[in-house]
C-alpha positions in Angstrom: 101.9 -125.9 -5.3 105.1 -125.5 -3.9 107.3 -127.3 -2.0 107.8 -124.5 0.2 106.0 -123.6 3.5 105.5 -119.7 3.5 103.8 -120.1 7.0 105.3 -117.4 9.2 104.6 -117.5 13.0 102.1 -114.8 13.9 104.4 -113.6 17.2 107.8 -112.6 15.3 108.9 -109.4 17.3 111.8 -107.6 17.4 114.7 -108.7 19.4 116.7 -106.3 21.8 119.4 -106.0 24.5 116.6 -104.7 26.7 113.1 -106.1 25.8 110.4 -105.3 28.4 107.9 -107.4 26.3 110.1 -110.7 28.3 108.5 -109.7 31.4 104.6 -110.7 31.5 102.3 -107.8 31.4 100.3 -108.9 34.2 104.3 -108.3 36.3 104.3 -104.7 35.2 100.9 -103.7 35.9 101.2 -105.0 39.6 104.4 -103.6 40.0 103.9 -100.3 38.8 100.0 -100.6 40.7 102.1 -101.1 43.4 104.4 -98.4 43.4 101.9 -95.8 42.4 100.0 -96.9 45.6 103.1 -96.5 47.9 104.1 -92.8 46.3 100.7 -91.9 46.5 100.6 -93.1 50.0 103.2 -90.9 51.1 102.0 -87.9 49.2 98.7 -88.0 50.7 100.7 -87.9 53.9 102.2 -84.5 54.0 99.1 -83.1 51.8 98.1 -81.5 55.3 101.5 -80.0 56.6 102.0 -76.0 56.3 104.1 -75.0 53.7 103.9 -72.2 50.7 101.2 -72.9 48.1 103.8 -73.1 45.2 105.9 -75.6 47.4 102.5 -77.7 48.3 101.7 -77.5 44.3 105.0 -78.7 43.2 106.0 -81.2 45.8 102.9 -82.7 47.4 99.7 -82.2 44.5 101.4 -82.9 41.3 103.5 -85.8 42.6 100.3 -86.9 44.0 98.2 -86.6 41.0 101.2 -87.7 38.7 101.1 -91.7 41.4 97.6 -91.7 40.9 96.4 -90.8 37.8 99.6 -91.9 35.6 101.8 -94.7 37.7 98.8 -96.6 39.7 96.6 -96.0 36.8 98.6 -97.3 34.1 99.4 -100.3 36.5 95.6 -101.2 37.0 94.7 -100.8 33.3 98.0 -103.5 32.4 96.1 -105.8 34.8 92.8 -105.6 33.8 91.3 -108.4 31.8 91.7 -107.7 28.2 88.4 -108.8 27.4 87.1 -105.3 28.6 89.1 -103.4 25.5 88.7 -103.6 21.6 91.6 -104.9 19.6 93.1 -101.6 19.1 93.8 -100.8 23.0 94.9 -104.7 23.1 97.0 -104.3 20.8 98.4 -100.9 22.7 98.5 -102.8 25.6 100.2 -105.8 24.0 103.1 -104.8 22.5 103.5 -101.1 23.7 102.3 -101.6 27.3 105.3 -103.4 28.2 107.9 -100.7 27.1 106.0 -98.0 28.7 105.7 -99.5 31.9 109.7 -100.6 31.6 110.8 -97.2 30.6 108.4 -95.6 33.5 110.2 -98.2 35.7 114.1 -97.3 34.9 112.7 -93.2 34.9 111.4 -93.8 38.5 114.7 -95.7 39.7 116.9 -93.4 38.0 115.4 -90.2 39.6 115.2 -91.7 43.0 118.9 -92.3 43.0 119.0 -88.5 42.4 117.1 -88.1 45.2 118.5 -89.8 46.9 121.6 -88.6 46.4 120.6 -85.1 47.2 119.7 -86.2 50.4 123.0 -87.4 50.9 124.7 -84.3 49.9 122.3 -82.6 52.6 124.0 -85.2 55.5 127.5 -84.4 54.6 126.6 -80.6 54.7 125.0 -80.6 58.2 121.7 -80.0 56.5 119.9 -83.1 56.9 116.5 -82.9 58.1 114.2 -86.0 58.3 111.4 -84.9 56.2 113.9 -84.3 53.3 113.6 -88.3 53.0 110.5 -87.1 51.2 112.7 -85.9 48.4 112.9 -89.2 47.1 109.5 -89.6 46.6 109.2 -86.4 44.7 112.1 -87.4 42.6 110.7 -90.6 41.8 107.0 -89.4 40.8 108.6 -86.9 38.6 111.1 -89.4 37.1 107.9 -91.7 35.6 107.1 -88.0 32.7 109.8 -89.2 30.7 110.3 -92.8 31.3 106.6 -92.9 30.2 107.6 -90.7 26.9 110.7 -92.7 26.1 108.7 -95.7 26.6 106.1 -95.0 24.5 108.9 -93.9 21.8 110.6 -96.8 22.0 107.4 -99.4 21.8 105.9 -97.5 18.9 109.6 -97.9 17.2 110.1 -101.7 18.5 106.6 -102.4 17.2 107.0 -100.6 14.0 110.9 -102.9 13.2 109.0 -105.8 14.2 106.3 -105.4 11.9 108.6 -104.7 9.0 110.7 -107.2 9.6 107.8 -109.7 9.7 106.8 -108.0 6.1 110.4 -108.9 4.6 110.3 -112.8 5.8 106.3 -113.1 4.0 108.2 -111.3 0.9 111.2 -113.5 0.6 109.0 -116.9 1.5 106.3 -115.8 -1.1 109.7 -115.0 -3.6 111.0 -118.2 -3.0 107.7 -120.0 -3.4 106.9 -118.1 -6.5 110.1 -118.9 -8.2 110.0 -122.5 -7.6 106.5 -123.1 -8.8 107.9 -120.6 -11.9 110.9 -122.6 -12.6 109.5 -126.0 -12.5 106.4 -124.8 -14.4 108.9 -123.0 -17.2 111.7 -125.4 -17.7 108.3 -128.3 -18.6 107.3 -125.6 -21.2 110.4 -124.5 -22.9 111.4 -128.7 -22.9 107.5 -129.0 -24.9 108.3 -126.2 -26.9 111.9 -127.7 -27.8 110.3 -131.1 -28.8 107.1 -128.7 -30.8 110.1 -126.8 -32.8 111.6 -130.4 -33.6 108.3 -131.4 -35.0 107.1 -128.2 -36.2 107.0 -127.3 -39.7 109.1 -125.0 -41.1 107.0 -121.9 -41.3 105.1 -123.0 -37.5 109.1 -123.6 -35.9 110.1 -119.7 -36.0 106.9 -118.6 -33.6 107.7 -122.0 -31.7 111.3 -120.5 -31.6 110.3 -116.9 -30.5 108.3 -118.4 -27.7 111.4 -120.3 -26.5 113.0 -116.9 -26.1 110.4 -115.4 -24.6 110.0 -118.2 -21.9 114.2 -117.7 -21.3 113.9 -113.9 -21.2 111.2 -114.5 -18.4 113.4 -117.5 -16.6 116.3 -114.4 -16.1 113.3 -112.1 -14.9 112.3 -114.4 -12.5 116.2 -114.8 -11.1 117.0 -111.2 -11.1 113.7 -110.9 -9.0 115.1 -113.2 -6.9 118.1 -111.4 -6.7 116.6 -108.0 -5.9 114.3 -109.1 -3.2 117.4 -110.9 -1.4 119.3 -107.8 -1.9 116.5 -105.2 -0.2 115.5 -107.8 2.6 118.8 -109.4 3.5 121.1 -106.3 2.8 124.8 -106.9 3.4 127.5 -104.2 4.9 130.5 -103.4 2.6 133.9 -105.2 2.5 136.8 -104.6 1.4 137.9 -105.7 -1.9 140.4 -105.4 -4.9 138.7 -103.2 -8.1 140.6 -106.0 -10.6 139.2 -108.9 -9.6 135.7 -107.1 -9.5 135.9 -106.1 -12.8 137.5 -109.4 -13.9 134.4 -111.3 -12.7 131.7 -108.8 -14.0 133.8 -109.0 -17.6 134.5 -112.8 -17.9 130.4 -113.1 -16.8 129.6 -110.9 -19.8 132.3 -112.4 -22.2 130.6 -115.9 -21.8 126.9 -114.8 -21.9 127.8 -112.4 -25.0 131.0 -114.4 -26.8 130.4 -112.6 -29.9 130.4 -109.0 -28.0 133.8 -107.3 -28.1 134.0 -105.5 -24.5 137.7 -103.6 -23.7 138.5 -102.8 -20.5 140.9 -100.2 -19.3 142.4 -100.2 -15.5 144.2 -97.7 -13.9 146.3 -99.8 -11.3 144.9 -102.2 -9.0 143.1 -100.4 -5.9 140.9 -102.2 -3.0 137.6 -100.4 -2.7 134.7 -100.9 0.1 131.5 -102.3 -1.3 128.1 -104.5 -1.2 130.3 -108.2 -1.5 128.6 -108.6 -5.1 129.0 -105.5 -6.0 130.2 -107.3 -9.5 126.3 -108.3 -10.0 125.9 -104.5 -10.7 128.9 -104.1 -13.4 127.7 -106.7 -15.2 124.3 -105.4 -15.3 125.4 -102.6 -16.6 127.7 -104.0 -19.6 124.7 -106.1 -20.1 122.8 -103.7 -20.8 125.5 -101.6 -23.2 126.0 -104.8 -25.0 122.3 -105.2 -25.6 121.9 -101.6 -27.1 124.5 -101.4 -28.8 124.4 -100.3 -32.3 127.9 -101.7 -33.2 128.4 -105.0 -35.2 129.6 -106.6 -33.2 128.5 -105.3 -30.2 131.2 -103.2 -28.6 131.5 -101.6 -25.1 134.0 -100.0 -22.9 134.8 -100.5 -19.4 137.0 -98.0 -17.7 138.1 -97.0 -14.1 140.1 -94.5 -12.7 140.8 -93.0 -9.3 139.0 -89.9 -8.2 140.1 -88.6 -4.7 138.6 -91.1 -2.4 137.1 -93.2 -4.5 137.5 -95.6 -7.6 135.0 -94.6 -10.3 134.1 -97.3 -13.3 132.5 -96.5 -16.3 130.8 -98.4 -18.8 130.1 -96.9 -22.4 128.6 -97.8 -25.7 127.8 -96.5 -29.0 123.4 -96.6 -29.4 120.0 -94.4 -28.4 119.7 -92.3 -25.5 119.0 -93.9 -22.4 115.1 -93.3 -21.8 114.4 -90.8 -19.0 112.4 -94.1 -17.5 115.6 -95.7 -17.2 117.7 -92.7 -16.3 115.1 -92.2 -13.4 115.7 -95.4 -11.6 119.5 -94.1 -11.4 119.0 -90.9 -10.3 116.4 -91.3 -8.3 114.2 -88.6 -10.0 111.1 -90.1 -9.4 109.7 -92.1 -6.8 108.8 -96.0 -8.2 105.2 -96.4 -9.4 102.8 -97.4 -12.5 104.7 -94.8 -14.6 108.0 -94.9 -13.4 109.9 -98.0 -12.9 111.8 -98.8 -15.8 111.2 -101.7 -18.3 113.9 -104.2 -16.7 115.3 -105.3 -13.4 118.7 -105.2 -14.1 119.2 -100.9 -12.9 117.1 -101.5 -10.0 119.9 -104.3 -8.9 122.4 -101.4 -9.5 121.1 -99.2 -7.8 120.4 -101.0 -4.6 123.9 -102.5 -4.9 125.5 -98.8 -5.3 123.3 -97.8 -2.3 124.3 -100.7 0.2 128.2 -99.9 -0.8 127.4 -95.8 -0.5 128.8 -95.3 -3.5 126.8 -93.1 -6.0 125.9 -93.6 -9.8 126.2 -90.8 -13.0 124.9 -90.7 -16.5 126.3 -88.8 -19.5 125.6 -88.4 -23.5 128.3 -87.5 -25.5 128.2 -85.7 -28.7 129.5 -88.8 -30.3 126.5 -90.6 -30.1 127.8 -92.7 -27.0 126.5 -93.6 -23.5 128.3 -93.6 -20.5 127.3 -94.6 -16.8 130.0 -94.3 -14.0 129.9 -96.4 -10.8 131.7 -94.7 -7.9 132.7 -96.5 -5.0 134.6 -95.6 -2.2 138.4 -96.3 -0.9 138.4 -97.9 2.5 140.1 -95.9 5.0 143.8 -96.8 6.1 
């Protein structure tokens, strides 16, 4: 097969400045055992004292039950042996565990320091009693409701990135692997096929000939595969860049590919616009394509740009058929990708995900005179 490992390692996670999942789950579950113990502790502690039932609700039981049932009890099941769960609730504990129990930890610290500092403000107001040390406690029970919720957000999320991420690497390794094996396998048969057409007689050597094309149109399938799948997994931010010498790279591309093509181009000055960094792949996908449907002889198509507020739109044109609503689709997004809407090329979906990853935006029109016209808009870096 290929000469290609697509072997991916089976822990790929998501990296981040702070990334609970560093610290062993066996650490958090005895710390936060630990502290849910200690709060509890002193909870239990003042459950007997004489106070109003609202006050004894809100500042002795729910602390109380909040240490015991959430804080201690998370703790214990973090350092429990894992054998004792199914995969799922490994899982859970595994990768989400972690965040939960960080989170919970920063909520607890956070609050205290409030506490804290309400006790504090108590001493510098001649208010200080001891028993308002207790304050801290409450604070810090209380603080573990939405470290727990944050936590739980943020390992659901971290888990979710990782995952995708992991998804893109298998794509582009089993891309890369597939176009390999496809190249080497192609370039043997379209060499056969050149030495069959030599030998061929003359009524065998046009199908011999016609297969040769069809094994070429598949070779540039194959890249602009290639090129889409690098495009969605590796995406790249915009840059700076002048229009001219996009356009001059897009139409000297298409010029050799298509020498007997006649393609005019028309530029309105020489402006620097912010886009994907081969956002020139896309124009020449689209004269491509105009040359290729073109009912001229020779083929002709026009490629225009003009300034429009803050942006430079260019616009390619041709004289043929309406562009199938298919086509259109992929575009204008009318439709979501599936087994009856995707197009019969590769070549739009490239310029569209190029448009998208320079935020620029992509129009089609029909003219009355039997012409075509789709206009790339890109924005105009601001000064």
């Amino acid at each position: 097969m290929g000469a290609e490992d697509p072997t991916i390692p089976s822990g790929t996670r998501l990296a981040s400045d702070f990334d609970p999942e560093d610290v062993p789950t066996l650490a958090w579950g005895t710390l936060m055992a630990g502290l849910g113990f200690l709060l509890a502790a002193v909870h239990f502690s003042h459950i007997g004292e004489a106070r109003a039932l609202w006050a004894s609700v809100v500042g002795v039981l729910l602390p109380f039950a909040i240490s015991v049932g959430g804080i201690m009890s998370f703790g214990v099941l973090l350092v429990l042996p894992r054998e004792q769960f199914g995969q799922h609730q490994v899982d859970f504990i595994r990768r989400t565990g972690p965040w939960v129990a960080g989170w919970m930890f920063f909520g607890m610290l956070w609050m205290s320091i409030a506490g804290a500092g309400s006790v504090i403000y108590q001493s510098s107001q001649g208010l200080f009693e001891p028993g308002s040390v207790f304050l801290i406690a409450i604070f810090a029970s209380y603080g573990a409701i939405p470290g727990v919720i944050t936590g739980y957000y943020y390992g659901r999320t971290a888990q979710a990135a990782t995952e995708i991420a992991e998804r893109e690497r298998y794509l582009a390794v089993f891309s890369r692997v597939l176009r390999h094996n496809f190249r080497n396998q192609m370039n043997l048969l379209l060499g056969e096929l050149d030495l069959a057409e030599q030998e061929a007689p003359p009524d065998a050597s046009t199908h011999v000939d016609r297969a040769g094309a069809y094994g070429r149109d598949l070779m540039e399938t194959v890249e602009k595969q290639r090129f889409l799948v690098e495009t969605v997994t590796e995406p790249k931010s915009p840059r700076n860049q002048r229009g001219s010498a996009v356009i001059r790279k897009a139409v000297d591309s298409v010029r050799e590919m298509y020498p007997e093509s006649a393609v005019s181009v028309d530029t309105n000055g020489d402006t620097v616009v912010s886009a994907h960094p081969q956002i020139d792949r896309a124009l020449m996908e689209l004269l491509e394509n105009a040359i290729v449907h073109s009912t001229d002889s020779p083929p002709a198509v026009t490629l225009e740009s003009r300034r429009a507020n803050e942006s430079i739109v260019v616009s390619v044109s041709n004289a043929g058929p309406p562009i199938p609503a298919s086509e259109k689709a992929i575009l204008t997004r009318d439709h979501e990708p599936n087994q009856l809407h995707h197009g019969s090329g590769l070549g739009l979906w490239i310029v569209d995900r190029l448009t998208e990853q320079s935020h620029g935006s992509v129009e089609i029109q029909r003219s009355e005179t039997v012409r075509n016209t789709v206009s790339l808009e890109l924005p105009i870096p601001h000064r």
